[in-house]
C-alpha positions as CSV (number, residue, x, y, z in Angstrom):
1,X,36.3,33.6,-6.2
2,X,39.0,31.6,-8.1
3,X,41.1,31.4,-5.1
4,X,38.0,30.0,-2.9
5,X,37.3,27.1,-5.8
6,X,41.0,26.6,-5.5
7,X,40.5,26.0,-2.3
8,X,37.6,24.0,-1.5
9,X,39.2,21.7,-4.9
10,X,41.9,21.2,-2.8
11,X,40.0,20.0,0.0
12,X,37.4,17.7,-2.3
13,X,40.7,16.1,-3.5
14,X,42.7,15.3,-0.2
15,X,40.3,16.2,3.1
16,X,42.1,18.1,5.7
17,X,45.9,17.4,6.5
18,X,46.6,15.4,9.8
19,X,48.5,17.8,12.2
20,X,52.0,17.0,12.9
21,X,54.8,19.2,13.8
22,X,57.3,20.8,11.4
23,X,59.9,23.4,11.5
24,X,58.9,25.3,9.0
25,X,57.0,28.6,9.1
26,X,54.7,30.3,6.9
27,X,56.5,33.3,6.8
28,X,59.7,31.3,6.4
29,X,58.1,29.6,3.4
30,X,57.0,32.7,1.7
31,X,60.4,34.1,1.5
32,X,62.4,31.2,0.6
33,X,60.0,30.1,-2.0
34,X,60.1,34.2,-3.5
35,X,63.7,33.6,-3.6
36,X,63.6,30.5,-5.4
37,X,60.6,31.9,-8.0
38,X,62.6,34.2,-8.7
39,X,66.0,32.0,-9.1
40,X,63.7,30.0,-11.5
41,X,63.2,33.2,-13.2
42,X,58.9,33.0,-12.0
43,X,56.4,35.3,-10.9
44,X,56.9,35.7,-7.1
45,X,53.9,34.9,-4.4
46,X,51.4,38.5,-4.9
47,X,49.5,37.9,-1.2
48,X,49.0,35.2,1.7
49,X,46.0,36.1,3.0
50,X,45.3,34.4,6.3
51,X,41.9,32.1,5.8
52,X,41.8,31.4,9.4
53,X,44.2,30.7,12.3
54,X,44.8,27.5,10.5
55,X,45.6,28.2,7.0
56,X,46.7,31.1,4.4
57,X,45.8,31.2,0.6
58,X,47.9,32.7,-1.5
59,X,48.3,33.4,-5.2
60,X,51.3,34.6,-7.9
61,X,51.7,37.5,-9.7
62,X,51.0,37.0,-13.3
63,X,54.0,39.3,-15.1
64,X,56.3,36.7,-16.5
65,X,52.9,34.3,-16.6
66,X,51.5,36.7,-19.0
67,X,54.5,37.2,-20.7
68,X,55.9,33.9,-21.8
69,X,54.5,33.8,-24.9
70,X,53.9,36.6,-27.3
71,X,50.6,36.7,-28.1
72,X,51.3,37.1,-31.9
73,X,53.2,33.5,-31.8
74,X,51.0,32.3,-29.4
75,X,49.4,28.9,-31.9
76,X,47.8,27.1,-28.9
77,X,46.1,30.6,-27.8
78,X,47.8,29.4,-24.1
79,X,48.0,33.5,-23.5
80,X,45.4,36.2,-22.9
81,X,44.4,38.4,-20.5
82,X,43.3,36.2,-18.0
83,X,45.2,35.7,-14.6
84,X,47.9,32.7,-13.7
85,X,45.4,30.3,-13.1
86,X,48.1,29.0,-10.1
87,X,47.6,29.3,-6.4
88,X,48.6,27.7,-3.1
89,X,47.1,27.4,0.3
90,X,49.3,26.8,3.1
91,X,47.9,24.6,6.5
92,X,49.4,25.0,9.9
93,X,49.5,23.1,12.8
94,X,50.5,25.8,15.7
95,X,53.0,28.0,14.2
96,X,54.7,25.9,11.9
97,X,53.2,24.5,8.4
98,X,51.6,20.9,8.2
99,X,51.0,20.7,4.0
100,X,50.9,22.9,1.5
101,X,48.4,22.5,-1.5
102,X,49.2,23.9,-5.0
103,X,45.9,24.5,-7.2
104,X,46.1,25.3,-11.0
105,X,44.7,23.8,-14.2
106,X,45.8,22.2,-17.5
107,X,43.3,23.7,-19.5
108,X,45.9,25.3,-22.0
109,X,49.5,24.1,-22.2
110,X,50.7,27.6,-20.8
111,X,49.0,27.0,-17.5
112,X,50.2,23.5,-17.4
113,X,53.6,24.8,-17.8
114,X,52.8,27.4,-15.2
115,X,51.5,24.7,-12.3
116,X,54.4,22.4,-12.9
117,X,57.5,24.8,-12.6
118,X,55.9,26.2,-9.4
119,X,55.3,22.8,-8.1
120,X,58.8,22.1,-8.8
121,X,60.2,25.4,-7.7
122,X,58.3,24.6,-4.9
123,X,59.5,20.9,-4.2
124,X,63.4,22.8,-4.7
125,X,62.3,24.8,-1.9
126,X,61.5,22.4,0.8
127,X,63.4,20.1,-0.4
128,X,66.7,21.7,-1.1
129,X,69.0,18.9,-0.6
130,X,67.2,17.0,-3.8
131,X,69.1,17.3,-7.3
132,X,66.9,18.8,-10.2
133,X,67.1,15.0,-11.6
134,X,65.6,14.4,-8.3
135,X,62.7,16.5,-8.5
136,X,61.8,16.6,-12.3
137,X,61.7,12.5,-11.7
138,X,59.4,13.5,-8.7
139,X,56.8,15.3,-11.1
140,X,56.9,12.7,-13.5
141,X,56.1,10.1,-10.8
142,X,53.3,12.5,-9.7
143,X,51.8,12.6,-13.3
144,X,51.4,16.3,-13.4
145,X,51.9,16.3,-17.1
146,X,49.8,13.6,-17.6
147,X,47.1,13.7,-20.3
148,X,43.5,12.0,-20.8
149,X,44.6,9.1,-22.4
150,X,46.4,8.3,-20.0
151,X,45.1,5.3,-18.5
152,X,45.1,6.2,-14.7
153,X,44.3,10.2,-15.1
154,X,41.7,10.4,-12.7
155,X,43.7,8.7,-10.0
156,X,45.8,10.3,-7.2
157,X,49.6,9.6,-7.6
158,X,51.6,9.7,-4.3
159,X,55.6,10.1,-4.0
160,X,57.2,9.6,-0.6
161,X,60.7,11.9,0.0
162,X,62.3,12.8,3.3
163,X,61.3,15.9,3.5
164,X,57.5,15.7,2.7
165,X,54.8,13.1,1.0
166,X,53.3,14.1,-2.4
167,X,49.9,13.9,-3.9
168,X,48.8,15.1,-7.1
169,X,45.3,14.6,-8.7
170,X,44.4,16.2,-12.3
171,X,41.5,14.7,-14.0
172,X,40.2,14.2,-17.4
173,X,39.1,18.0,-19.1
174,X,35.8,16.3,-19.3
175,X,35.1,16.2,-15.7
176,X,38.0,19.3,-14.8
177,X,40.9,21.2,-16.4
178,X,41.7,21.3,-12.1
179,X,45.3,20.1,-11.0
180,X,46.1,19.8,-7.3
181,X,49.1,18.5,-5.1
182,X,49.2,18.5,-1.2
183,X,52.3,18.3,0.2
184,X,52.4,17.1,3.5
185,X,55.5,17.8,5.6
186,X,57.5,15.5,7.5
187,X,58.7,15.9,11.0
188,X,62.6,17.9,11.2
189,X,64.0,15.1,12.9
């Protein structure tokens, strides 16, 4: 049920993603992103679970998630039992992926912390060439850790690379603890 908020979230935020053609396949995706997860030292992609012949959701396994505070030092009460609040749906056009959205929350510092290093393990991934400089400057520009005093929380933030366009949305807790990028690939060439 999460993962089908996540979703239609994701689609509230942004609408659907134009088709255009990309190299890049979903299957391709899953693996290189696993092996950067786990590079990152994060909990690999669980399941992709295809939605329809146009997109695939797909959520994280919660081991190092639930594990990255102990629960006895835990002051912000970030941990529990619950699950990684994370997930990501990937959109095709054809064979090959068109955007990708990332869905979390920032409802406790620990699952802010979570959404971001996927996001940027995520931007490493399709974007390999850019530097970690490069990409931590790229989720700063996106606002990601952005809080509700901030004075344009609320508004979408976009950052234009080579490889892809960026949009990330998170709102004050007052109206959602919901955080949401789509990445929308660029043509390979």
């Amino acid at each position: 049920m999460r993962l089908l908020l996540s979703i239609l979230f994701v689609s509230a935020l942004f609408g659907s993603a134009h088709a255009q053609s990309a190299s890049l396949t979903e299957r391709r995706l899953i693996d290189l992103f696993d092996t950067r997860l786990a590079r990152d030292g994060l909990d690999p992609i669980r399941a992709c679970r295809g939605k329809d012949d146009e997109s695939y959701a797909c959520t994280f396994d919660d081991t190092e998630y639930l594990t990255t505070i102990s629960p006895r030092s835990d002051i912000t009460g970030s941990i529990g039992e619950s699950r990684s609040p994370t997930s990501m749906t990937v959109i095709l056009a054809g064979n090959a992926i068109d955007a990708i959205g990332l869905i979390g929350d920032r409802a406790s510092p620990a699952d802010l912390i979570n959404f971001t290093a996927h996001l940027e393990s995520l931007l490493h991934t399709i974007g390999p060439q850019k530097s970690d400089y490069d990409i931590e400057q790229d989720t700063l520009d996106l606002g990601v850790m952005r809080g509700d005093s901030d004075g344009d929380i609320g508004k979408t933030r976009v950052v234009t690379e080579n490889f892809a366009t960026i949009r990330c949305l998170n709102q004050p807790l007052a109206v959602s603890a919901g955080i949401a990028c789509m990445i929308t690939l660029k043509h390979a060439g």
